[in-house]
N, C-alpha and C positions, 0 to 999 in steps of 0.2 A: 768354390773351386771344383773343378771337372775330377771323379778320381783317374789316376794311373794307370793301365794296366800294365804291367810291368814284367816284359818277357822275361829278364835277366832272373827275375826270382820265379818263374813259373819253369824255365830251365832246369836252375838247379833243383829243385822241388822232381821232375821227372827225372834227372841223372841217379838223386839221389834212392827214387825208387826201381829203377834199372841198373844198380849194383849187384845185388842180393841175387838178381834174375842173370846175369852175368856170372857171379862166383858158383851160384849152380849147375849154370852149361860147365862151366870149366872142371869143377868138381866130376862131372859124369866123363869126361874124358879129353876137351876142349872149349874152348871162349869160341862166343860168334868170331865171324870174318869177313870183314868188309872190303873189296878191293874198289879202287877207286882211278878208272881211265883220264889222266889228263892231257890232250895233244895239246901240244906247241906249247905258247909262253904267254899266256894271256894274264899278267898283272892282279887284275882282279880276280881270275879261277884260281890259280895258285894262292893269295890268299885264304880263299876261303875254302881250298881244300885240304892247309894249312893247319886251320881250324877244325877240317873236320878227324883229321889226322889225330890232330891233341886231346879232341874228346873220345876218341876209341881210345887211346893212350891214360884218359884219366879215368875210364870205366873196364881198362883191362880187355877191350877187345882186342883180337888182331885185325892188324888192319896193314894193307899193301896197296902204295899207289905206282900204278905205270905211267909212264911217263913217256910217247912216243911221240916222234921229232911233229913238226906240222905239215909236212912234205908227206905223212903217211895217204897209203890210199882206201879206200873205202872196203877192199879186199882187205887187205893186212891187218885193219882194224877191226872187222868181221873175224878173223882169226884170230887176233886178240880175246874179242868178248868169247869167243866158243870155248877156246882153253879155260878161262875162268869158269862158262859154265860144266864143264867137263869137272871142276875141283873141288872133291868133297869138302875140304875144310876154308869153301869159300861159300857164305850166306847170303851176303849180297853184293851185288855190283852196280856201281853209278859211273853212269859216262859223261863225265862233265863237259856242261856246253857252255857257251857256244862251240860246233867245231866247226874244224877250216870248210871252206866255202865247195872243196872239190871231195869231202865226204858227204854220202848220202845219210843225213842224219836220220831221217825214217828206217831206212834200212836194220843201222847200229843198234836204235833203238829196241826194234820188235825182233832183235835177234838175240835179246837178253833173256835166260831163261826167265816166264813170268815170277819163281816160285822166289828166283832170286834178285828179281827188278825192285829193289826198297824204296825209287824213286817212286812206285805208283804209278807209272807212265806209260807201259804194257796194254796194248788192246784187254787181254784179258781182265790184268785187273781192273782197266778203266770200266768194263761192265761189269767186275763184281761186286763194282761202287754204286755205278749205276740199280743194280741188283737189290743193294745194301746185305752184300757175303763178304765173310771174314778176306781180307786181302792185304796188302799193301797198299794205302793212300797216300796220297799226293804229299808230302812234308808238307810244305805251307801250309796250303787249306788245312791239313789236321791239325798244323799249330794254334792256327785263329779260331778254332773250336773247341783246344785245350785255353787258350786265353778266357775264353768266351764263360766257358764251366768255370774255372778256375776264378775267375776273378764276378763269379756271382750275378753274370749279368744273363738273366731268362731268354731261352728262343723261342722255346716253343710259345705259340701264335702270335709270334713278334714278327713284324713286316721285314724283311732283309732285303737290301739294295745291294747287290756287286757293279761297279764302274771297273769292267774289263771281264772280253770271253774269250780270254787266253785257256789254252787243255791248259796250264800247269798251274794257273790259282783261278782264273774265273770262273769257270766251267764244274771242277770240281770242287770248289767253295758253296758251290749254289747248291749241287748234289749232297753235300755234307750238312748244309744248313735244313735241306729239305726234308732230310732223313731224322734229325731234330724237331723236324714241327714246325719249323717256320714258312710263312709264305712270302717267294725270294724272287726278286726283279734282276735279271742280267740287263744289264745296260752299255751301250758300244757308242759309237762314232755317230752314227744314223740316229739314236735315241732323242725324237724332238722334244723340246725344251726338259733339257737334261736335269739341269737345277731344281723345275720343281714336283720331277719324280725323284731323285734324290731328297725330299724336303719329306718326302713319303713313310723316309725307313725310322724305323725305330732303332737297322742297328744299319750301318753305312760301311763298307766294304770297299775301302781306293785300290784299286792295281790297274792303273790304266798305264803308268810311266812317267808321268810329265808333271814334270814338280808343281806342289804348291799350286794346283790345278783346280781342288777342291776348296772352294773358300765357304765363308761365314753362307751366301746363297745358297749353296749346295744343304747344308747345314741343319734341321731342326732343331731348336732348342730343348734339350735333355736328350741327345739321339747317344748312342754307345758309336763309335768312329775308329774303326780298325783300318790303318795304312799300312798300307802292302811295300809301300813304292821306298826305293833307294837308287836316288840319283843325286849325283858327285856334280856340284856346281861349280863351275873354276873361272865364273864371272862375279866379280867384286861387286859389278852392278845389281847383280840379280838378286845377290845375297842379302845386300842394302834394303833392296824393294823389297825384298821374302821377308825378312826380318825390321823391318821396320828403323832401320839404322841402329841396332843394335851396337852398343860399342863392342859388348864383351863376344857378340858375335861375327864381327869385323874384327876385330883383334884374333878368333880364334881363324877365321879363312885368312890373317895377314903372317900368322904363322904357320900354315899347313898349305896355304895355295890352294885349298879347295874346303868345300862341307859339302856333309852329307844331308840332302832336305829329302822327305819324303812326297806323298802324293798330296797333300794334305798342307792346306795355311797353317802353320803354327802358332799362329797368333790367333785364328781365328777361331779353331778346333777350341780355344782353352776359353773361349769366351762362347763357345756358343752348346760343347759338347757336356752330357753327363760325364761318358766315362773317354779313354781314346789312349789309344796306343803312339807311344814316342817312336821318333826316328832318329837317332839309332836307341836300340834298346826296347822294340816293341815286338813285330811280330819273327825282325830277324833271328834271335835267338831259338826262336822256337823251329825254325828248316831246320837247324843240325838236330835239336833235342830230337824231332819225329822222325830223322832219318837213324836215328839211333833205335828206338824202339819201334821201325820194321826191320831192323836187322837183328837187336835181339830175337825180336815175334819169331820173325824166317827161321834162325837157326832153331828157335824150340819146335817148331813144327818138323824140323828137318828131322830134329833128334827124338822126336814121340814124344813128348812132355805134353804139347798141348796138341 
């Protein structure tokens, strides 16, 4: 059997060492501060900014979320993020996306101060990744590189495979794993016969989107298999196919009207992978852990510690 990686305990493992580094800021005169932009009413942001709320809340940060209707304009929201960066006792700031269709989201973006963008998503810091200088990194990607360390499995001159060159996990995934030692394939839409450069990687990288995309082909046998992907399927049918007529997984979508399958065959991953990351409970938990520890980093920087 394939092992686990198993974000839920590499989580708490990094919370747990981001207390002490918390009770310190706060000791010197203040906890970090994280504010967190969410326009309109999008279901799933609210969730999980929900979540990201409760873990400042269980490590003592403060933490403020705005909340501005989805009618806002791309001015007013630009006015938003400048007063937060104008506020000493605010470290970092995330503008949670997607937004509405009539804001300029580039804009919002590069008008966060870099020192306090903890997304990682900043021109600036995107080159001082590119660079490899101390910065603020993408959550994700630095998840999947705390999984990576944490759960024992070698980079350095390990082939690496990303399927997907999205800025927020493909792109700097590659640059993260490059900076490691590894030699890394981004792979897109265009990439001919996709399967059997995927067959290449020693460690396999899904964030393309699309459920259950990646099967047993994609696959070398003993490859390490990190899926990125979280998509909600709310066809009975699909879920049937994906899983194999699973009872106890047809029972769990005949309760809930949907599940959550990653990028990745789940059936297939466990028969063909070393090690591989679950959906749910794989690389998800590791976005809030690393968006916590650049917001610690930011505020010690702010306040001359490191």
């Amino acid at each position: 059997m394939p092992r686990i990686l198993d974000g839920n305990r590499v989580r708490d493992d990094i919370k747990s060492e981001l207390k002490p580094r918390v009770d310190a800021l706060a000791a010197r005169g203040r906890p970090p501060g994280l504010a967190v932009v969410l326009v309109g009413h999008n279901p799933a942001s609210e969730i999980y900014v929900r979540n990201k709320i409760k873990t400042c809340q269980d490590l003592g940060i403060f933490s403020e979320s705005i909340t501005p209707p989805d009618s806002i304009s791309t001015a007013e929201l630009l006015a938003i993020v400048e007063s937060l960066n104008a506020r000493p006792e605010i470290d970092g700031i995330l503008v949670q996306l997607p937004l509405p269709p009539q804001i300029d989201s580039k804009r919002i973006l590069m008008a966060v101060a870099p020192a306090k963008d903890v997304d990682g998503f900043h021109p600036c810091n995107v080159g001082a990744l590119v660079a490899n200088l101390p910065a603020p990194r993408a959550c994700t990607p630095a998840g999947i590189i705390e999984l990576l360390k944490r759960g024992g499995i070698a980079i350095a001159g390990r082939r690496a495979v990303i399927v997907g060159r999205s800025d927020i996990v493909g792109k700097p995934a590659a640059m993260l794993l490059l900076h490691e030692h590894a030699t890394v394939t981004i792979c897109h839409s265009k990439t001919p016969d996709l399967p059997a450069v995927c067959r290449e990687a020693d460690i396999l990288v899904a964030a393309i989107g699309r459920p259950a995309m990646i099967t047993r082909d994609f696959i070398r046998q003993g490859a390490t298999v990190i899926d990125v992907g979280t998509n909600r399927i709310e066809d009975r049918g699909m879920v049937a196919r994906i899983f194999r007529n699973s009872p106890e997984k047809l029972a769990s979508f005949d309760k809930r009207g949907s599940l959550l399958v990653g990028d990745v065959d789940p059936i297939d991953v466990v028969e063909r992978a070393g090690a591989y990351t679950p959906v749910p409970g794989g690389v998800g938990p590791l976005t809030i852990a690393m968006l916590m520890v650049n917001t610690v980093a930011s505020a010690e920087r702010r306040s001359g510690i490191c």
